[in-house]
KOLDRENRO-958677 format. One line per field, with one value per atom (N, C-alpha, C, O, CB): residue number from 1; residue in one letter; atom name; x, y, z. Coordinates in nm, 3 decimals, always signed. Glycine has a CB too. Layout:
BEGIN
n	[NUM, ...]
res	[a, ...]
atom	[CA, ...]
X	[X, ...]
Y	[Y, ...]
Z	[Z, ...]
This chain:
BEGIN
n	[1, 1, 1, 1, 1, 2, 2, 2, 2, 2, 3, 3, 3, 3, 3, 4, 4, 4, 4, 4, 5, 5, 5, 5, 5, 6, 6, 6, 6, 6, 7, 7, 7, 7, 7, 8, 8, 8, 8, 8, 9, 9, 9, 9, 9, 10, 10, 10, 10, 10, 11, 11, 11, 11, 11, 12, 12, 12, 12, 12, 13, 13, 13, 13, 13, 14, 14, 14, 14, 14, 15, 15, 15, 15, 15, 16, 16, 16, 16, 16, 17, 17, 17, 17, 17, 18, 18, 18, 18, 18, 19, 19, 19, 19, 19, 20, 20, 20, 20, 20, 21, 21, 21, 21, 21, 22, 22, 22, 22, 22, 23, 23, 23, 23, 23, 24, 24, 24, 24, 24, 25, 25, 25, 25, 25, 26, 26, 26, 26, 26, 27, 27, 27, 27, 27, 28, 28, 28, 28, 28, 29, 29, 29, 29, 29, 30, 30, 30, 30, 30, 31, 31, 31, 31, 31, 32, 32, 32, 32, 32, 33, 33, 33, 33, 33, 34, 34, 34, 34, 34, 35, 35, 35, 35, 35, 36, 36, 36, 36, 36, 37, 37, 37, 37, 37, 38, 38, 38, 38, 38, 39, 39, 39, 39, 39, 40, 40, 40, 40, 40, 41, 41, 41, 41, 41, 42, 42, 42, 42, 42, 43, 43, 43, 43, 43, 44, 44, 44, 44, 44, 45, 45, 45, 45, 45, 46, 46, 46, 46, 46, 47, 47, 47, 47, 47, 48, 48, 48, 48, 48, 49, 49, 49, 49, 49, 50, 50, 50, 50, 50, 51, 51, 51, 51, 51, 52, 52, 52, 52, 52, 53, 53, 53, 53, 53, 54, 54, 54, 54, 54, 55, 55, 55, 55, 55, 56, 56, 56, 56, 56, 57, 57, 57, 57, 57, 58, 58, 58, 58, 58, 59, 59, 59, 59, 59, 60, 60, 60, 60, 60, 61, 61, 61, 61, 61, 62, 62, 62, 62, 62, 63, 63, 63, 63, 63, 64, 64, 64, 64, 64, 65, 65, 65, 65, 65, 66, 66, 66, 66, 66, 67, 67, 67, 67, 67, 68, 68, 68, 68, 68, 69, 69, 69, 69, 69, 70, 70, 70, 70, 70, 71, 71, 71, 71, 71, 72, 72, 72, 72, 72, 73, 73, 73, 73, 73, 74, 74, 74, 74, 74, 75, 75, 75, 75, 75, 76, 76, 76, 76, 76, 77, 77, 77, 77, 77, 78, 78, 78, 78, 78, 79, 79, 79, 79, 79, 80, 80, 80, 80, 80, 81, 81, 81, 81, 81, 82, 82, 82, 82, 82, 83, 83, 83, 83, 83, 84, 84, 84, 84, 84, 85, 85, 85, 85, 85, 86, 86, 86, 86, 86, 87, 87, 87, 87, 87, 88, 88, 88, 88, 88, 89, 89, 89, 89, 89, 90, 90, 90, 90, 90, 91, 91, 91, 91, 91, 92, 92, 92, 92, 92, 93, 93, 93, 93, 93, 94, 94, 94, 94, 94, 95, 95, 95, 95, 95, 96, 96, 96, 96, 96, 97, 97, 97, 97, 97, 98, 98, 98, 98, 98, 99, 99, 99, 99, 99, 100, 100, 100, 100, 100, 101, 101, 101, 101, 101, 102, 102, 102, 102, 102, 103, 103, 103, 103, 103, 104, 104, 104, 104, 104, 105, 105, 105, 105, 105, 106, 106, 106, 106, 106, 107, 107, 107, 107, 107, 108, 108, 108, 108, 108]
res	[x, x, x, x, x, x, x, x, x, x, x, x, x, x, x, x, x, x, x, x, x, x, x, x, x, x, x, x, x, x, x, x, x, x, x, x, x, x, x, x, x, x, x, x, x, x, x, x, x, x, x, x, x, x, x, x, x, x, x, x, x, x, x, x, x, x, x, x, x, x, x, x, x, x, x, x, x, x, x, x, x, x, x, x, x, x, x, x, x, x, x, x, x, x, x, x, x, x, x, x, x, x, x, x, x, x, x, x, x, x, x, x, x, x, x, x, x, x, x, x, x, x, x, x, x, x, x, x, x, x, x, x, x, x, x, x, x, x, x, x, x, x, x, x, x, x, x, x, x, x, x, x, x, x, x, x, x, x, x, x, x, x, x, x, x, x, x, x, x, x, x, x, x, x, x, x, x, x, x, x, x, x, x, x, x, x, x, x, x, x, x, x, x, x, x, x, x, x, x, x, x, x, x, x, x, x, x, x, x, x, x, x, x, x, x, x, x, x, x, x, x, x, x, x, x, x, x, x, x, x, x, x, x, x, x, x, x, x, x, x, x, x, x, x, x, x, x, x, x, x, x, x, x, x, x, x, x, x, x, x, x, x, x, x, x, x, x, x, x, x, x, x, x, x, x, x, x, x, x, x, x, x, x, x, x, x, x, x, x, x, x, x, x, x, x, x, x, x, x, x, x, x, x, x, x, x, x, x, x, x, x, x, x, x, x, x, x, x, x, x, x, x, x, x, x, x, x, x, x, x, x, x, x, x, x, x, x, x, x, x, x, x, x, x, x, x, x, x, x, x, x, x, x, x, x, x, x, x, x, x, x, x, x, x, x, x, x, x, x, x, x, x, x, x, x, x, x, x, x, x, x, x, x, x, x, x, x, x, x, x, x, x, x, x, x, x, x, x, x, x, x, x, x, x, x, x, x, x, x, x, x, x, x, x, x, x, x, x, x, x, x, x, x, x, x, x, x, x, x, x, x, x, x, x, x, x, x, x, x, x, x, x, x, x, x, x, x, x, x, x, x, x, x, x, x, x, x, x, x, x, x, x, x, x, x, x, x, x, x, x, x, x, x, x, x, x, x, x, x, x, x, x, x, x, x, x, x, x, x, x, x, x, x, x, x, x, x, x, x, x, x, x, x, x, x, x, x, x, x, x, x, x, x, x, x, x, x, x, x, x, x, x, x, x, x, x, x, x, x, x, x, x, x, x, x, x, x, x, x, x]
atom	[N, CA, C, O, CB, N, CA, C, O, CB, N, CA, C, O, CB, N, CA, C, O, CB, N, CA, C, O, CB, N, CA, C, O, CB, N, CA, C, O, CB, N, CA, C, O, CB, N, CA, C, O, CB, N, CA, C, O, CB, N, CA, C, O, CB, N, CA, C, O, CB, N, CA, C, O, CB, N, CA, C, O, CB, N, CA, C, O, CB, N, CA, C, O, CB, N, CA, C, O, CB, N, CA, C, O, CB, N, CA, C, O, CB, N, CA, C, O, CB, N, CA, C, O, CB, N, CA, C, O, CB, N, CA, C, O, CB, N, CA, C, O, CB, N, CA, C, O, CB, N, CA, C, O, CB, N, CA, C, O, CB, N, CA, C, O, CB, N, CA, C, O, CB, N, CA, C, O, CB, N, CA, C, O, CB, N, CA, C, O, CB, N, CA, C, O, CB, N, CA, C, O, CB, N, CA, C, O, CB, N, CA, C, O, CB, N, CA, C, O, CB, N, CA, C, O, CB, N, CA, C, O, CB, N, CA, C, O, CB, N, CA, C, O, CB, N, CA, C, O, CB, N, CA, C, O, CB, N, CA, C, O, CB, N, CA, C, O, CB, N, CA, C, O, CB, N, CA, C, O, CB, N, CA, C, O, CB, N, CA, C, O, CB, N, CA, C, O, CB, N, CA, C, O, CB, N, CA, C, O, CB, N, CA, C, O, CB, N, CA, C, O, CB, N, CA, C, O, CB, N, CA, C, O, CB, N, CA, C, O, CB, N, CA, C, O, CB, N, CA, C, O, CB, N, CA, C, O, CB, N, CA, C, O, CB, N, CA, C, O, CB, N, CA, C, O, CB, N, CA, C, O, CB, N, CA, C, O, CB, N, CA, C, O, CB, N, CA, C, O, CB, N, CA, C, O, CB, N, CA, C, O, CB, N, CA, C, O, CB, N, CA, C, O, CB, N, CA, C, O, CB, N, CA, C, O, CB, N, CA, C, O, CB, N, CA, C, O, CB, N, CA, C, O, CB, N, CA, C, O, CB, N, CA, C, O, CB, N, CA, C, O, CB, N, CA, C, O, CB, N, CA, C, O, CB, N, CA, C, O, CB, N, CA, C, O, CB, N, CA, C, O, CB, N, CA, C, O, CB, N, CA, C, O, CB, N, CA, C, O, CB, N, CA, C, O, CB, N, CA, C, O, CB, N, CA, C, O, CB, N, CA, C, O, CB, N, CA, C, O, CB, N, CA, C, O, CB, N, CA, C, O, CB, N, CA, C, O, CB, N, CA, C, O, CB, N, CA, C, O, CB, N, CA, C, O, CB, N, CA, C, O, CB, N, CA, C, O, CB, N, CA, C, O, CB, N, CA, C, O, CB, N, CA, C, O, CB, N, CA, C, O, CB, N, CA, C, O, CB, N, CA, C, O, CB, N, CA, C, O, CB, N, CA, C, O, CB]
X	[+2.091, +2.103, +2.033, +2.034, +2.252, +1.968, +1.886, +1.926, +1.913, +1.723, +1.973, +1.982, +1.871, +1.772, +1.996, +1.873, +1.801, +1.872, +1.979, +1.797, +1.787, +1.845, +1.786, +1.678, +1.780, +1.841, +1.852, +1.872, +1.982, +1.963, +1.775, +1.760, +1.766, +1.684, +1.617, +1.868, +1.848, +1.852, +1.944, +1.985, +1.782, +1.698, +1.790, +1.796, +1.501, +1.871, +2.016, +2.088, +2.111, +2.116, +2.124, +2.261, +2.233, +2.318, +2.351, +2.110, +2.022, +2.107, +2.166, +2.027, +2.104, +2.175, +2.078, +1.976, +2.296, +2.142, +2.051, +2.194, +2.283, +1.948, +2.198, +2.290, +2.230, +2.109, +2.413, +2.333, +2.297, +2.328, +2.425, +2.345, +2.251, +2.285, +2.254, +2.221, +2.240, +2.238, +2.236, +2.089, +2.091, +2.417, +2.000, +1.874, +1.916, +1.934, +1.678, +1.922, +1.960, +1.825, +1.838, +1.974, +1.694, +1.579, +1.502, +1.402, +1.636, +1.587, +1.505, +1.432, +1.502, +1.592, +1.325, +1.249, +1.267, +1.192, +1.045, +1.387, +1.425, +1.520, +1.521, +1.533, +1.598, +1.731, +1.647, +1.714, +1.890, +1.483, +1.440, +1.418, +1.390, +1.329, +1.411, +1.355, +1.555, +1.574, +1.226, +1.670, +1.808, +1.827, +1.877, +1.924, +1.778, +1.832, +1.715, +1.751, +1.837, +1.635, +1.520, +1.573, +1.567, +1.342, +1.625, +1.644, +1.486, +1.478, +1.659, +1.377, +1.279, +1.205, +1.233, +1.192, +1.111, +1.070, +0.912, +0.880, +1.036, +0.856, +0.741, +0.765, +0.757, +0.532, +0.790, +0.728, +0.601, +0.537, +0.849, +0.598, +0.508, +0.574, +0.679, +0.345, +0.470, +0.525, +0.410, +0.289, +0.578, +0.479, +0.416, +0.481, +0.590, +0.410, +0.435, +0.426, +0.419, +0.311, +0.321, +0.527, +0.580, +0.533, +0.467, +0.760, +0.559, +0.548, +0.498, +0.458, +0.627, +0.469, +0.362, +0.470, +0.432, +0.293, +0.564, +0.646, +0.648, +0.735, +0.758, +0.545, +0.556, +0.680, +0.720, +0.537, +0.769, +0.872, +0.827, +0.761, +0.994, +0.855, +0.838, +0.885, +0.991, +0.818, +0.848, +0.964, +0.909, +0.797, +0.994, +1.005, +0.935, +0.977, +1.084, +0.986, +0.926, +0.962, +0.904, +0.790, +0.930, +0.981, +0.908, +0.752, +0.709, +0.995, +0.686, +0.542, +0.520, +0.402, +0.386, +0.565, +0.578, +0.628, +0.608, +0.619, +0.729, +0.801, +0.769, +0.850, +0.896, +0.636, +0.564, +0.560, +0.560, +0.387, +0.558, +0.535, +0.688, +0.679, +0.415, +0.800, +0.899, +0.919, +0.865, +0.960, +0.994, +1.038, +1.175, +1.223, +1.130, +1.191, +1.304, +1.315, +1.432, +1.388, +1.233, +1.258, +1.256, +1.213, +1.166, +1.324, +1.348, +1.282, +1.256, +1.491, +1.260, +1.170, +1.246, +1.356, +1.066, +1.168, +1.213, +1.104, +1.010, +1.299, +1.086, +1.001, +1.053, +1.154, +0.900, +0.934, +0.968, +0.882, +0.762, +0.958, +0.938, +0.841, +0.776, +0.832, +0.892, +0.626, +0.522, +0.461, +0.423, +0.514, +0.446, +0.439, +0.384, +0.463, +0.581, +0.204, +0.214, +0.261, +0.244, +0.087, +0.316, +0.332, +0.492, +0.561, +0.229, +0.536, +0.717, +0.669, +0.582, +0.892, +0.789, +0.808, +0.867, +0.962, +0.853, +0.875, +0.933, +1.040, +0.985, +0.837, +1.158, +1.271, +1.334, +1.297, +1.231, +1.443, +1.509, +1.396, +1.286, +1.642, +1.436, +1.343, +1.421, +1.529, +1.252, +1.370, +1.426, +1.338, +1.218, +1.396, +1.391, +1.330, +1.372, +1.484, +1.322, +1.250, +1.276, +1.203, +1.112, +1.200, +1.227, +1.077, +0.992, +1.019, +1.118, +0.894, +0.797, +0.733, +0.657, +0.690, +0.782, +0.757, +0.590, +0.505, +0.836, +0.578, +0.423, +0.388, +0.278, +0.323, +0.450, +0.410, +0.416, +0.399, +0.525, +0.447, +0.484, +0.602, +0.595, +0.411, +0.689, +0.801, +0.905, +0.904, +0.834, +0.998, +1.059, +1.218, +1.307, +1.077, +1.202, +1.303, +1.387, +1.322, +1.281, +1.514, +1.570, +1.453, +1.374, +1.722, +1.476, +1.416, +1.389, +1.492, +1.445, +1.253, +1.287, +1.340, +1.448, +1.209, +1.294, +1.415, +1.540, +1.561, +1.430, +1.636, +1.737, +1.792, +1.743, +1.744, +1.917, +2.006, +1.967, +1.873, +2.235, +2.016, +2.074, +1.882, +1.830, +2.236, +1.858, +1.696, +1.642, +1.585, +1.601, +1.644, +1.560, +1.583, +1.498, +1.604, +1.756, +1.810, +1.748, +1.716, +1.865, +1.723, +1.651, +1.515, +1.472, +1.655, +1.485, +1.310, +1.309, +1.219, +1.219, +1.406, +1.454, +1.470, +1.513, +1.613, +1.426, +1.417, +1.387, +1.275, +1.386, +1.446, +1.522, +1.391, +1.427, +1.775, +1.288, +1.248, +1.276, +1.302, +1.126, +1.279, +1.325, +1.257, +1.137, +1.278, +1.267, +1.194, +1.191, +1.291, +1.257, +1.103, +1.101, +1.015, +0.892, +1.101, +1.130, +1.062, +0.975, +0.992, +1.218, +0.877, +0.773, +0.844, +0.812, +0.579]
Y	[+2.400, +2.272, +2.164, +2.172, +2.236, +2.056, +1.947, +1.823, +1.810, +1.964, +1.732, +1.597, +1.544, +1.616, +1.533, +1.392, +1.357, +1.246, +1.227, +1.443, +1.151, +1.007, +1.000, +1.055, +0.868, +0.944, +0.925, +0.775, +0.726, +1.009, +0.719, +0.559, +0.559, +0.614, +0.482, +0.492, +0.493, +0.336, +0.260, +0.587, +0.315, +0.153, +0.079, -0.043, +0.178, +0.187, +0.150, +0.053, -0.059, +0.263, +0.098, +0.087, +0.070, +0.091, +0.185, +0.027, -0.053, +0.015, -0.049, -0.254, +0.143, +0.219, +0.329, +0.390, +0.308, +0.326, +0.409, +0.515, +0.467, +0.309, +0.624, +0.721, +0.838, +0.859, +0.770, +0.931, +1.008, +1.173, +1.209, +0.968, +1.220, +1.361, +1.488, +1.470, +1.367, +1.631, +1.742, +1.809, +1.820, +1.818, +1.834, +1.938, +2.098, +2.141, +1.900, +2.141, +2.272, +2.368, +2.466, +2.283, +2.298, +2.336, +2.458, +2.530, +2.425, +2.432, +2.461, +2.358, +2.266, +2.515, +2.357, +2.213, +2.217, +2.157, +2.210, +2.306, +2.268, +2.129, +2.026, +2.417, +2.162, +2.024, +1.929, +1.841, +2.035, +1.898, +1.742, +1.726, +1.607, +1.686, +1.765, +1.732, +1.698, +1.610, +1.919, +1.790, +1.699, +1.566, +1.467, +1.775, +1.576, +1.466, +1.347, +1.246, +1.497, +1.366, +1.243, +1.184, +1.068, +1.333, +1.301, +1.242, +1.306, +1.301, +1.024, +1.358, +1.362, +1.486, +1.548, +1.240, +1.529, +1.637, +1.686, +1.792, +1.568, +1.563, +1.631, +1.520, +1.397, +1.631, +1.597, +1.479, +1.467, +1.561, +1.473, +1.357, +1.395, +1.298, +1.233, +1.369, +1.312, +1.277, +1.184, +1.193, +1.401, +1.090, +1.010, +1.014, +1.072, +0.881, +0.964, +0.964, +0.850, +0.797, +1.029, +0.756, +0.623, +0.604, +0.503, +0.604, +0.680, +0.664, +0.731, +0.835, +0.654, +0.707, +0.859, +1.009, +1.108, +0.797, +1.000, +1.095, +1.181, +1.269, +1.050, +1.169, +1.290, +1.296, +1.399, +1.446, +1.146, +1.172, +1.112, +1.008, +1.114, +1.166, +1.170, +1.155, +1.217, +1.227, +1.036, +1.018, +1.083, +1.064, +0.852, +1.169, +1.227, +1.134, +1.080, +1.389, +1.098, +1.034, +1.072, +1.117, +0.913, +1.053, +1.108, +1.038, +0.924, +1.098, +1.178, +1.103, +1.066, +1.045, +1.240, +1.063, +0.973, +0.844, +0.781, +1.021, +0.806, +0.740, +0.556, +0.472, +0.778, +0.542, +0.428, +0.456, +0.358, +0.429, +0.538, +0.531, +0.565, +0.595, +0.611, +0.550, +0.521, +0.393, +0.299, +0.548, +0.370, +0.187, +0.190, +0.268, +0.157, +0.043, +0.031, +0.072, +0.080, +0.112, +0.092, +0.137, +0.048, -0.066, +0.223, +0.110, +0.026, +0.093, +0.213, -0.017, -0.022, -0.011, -0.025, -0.077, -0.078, +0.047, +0.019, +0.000, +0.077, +0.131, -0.103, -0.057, -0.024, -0.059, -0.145, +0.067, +0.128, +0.074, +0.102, +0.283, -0.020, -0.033, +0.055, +0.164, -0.065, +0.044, +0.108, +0.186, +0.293, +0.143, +0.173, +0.215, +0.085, +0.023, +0.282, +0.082, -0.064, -0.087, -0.197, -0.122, +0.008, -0.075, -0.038, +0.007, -0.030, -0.081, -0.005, +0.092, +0.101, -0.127, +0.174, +0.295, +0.303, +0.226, +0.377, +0.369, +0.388, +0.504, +0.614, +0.399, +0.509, +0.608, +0.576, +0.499, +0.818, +0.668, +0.729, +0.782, +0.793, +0.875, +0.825, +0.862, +0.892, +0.835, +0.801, +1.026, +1.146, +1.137, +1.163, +1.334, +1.101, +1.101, +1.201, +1.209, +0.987, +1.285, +1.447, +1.453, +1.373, +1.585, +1.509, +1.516, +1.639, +1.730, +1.519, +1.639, +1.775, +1.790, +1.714, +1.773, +1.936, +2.044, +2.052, +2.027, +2.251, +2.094, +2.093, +2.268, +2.318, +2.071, +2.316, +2.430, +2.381, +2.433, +2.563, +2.259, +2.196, +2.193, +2.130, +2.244, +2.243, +2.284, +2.127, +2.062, +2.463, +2.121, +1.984, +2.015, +2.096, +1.883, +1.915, +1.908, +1.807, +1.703, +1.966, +1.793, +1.648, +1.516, +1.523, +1.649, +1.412, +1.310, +1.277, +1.282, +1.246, +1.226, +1.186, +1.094, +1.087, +1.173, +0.991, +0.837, +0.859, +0.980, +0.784, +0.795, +0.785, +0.688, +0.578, +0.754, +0.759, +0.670, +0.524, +0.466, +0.705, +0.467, +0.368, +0.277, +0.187, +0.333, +0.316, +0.274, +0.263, +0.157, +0.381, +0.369, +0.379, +0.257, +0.191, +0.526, +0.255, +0.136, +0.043, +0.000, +0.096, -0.004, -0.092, -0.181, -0.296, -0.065, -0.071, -0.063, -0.040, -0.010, +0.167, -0.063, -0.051, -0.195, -0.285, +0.041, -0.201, -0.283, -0.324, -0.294, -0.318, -0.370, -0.367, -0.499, -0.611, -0.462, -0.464, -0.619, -0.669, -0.581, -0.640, -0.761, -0.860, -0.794, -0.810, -1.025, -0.733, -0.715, -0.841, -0.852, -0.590, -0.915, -0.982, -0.966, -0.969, -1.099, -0.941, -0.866, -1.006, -1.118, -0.822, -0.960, -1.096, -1.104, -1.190, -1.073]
Z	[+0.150, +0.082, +0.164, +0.286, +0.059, +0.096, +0.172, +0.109, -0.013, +0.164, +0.180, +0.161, +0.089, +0.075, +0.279, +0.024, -0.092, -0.086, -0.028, -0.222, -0.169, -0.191, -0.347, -0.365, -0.068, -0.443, -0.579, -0.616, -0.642, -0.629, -0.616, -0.676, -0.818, -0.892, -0.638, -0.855, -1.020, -1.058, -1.026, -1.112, -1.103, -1.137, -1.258, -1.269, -1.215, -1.358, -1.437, -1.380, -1.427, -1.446, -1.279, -1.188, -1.087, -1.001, -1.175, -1.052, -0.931, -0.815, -0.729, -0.928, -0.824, -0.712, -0.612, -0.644, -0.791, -0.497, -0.419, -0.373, -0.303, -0.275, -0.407, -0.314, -0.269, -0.275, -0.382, -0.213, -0.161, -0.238, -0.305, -0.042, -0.212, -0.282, -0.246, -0.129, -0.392, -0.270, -0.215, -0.342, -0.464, -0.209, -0.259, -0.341, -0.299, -0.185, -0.267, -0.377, -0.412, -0.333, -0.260, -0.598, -0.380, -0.314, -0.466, -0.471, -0.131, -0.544, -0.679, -0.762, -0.806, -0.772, -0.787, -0.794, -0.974, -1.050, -0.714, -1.019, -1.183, -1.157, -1.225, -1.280, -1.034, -1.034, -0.986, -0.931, -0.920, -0.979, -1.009, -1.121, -1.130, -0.949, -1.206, -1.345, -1.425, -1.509, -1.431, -1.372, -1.387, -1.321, -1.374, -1.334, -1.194, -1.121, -1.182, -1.241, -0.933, -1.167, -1.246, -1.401, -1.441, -1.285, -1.470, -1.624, -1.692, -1.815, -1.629, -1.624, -1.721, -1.692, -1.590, -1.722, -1.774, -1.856, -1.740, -1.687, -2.052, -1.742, -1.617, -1.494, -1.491, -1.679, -1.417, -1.272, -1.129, -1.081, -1.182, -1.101, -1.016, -0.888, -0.891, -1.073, -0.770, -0.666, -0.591, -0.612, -0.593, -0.494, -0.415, -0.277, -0.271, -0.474, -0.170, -0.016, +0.022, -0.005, +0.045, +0.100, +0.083, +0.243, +0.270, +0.029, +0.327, +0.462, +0.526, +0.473, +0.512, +0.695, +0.777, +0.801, +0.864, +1.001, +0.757, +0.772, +0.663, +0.661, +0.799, +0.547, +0.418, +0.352, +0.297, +0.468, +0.356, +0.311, +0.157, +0.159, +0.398, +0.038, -0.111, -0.168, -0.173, -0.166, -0.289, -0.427, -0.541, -0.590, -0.481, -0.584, -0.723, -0.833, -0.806, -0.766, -0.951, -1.037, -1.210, -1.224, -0.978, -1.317, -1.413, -1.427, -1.408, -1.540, -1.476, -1.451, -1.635, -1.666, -1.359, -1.687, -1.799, -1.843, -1.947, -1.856, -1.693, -1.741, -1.777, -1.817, -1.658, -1.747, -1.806, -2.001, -2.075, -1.720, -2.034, -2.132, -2.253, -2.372, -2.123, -2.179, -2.211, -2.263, -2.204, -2.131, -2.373, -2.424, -2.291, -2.209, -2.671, -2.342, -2.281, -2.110, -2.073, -2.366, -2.024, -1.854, -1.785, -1.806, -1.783, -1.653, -1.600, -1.451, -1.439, -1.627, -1.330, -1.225, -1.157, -1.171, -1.205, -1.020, -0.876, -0.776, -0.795, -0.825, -0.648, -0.575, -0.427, -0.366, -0.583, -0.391, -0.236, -0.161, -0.167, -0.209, -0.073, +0.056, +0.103, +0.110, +0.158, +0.155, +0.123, +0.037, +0.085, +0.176, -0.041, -0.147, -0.299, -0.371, -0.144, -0.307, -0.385, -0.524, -0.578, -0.393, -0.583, -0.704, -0.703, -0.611, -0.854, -0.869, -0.871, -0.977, -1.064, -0.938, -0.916, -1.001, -1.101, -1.086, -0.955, -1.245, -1.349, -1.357, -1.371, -1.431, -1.353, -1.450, -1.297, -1.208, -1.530, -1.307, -1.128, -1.071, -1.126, -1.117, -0.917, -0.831, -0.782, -0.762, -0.776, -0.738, -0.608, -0.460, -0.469, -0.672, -0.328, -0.245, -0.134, -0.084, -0.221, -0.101, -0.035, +0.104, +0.126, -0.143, +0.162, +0.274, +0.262, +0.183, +0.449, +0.339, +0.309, +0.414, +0.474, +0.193, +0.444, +0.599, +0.608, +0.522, +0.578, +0.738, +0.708, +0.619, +0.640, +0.898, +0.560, +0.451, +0.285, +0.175, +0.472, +0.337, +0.189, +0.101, -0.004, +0.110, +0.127, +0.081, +0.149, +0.253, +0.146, -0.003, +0.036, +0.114, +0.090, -0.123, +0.211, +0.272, +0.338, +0.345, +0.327, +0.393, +0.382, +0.441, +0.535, +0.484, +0.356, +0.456, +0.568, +0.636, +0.457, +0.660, +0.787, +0.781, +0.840, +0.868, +0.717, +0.675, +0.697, +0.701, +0.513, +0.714, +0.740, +0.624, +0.593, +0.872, +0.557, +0.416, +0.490, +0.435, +0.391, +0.586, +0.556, +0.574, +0.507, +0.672, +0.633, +0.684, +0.569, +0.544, +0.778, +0.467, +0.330, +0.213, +0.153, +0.257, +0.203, +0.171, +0.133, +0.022, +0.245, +0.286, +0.301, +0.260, +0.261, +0.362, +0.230, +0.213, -0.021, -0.100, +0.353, -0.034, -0.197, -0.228, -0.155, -0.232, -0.358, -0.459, -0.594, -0.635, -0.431, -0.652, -0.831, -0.899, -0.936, -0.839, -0.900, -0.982, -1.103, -1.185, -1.001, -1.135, -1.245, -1.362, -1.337, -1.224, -1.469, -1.593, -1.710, -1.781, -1.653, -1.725, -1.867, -1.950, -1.950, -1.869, -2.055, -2.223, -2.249, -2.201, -2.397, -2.342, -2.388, -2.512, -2.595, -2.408]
């Protein structure tokens, strides 16, 4: 089992959670159907996020320090060994926290 952090942009929440290390429970833990992934820091630590999820009505964002734009749906953040394979964060919960943020959405 590998630690994971789960930002969900709903409930402007960041917790903590357990990856199984079957890469089907990101596509549960995300909420969505395809995902893809990005690399926030020099540590290969990664948020997967639905890679559709711009083209959802109604979503909602988050952004991650380093990292330039915000992201669309929840986001799963994992780390990755040098074989590639994901594994707990080097970040640290409370450090990552930190570096999270909810921006303002206004409908036109």
């Amino acid at each position: 089992m590998t630690n994971a952090y789960l930002i969900d942009p709903v409930t402007r929440t960041v917790k903590e959670v357990t990856y199984n290390g079957d890469y089907n429970q990101i596509y549960t833990l995300t909420d969505c159907d395809t995902f893809t992934c990005v690399m926030f820091n020099e540590h290969s630590d990664t948020i997967f996020v639905d890679d559709e999820g711009l083209f959802k009505s109604d979503q909602q964002f988050f952004h991650v320090q380093g990292y330039p734009q915000p992201l669309a749906g929840k986001g799963l953040i994992l780390g990755t060994n040098d074989e590639g394979e994901s594994v707990s964060p080097v970040i640290g919960y409370e450090d990552f926290c930190k570096l999270v943020t909810f921006p303002v959405m206004v409908s036109a």
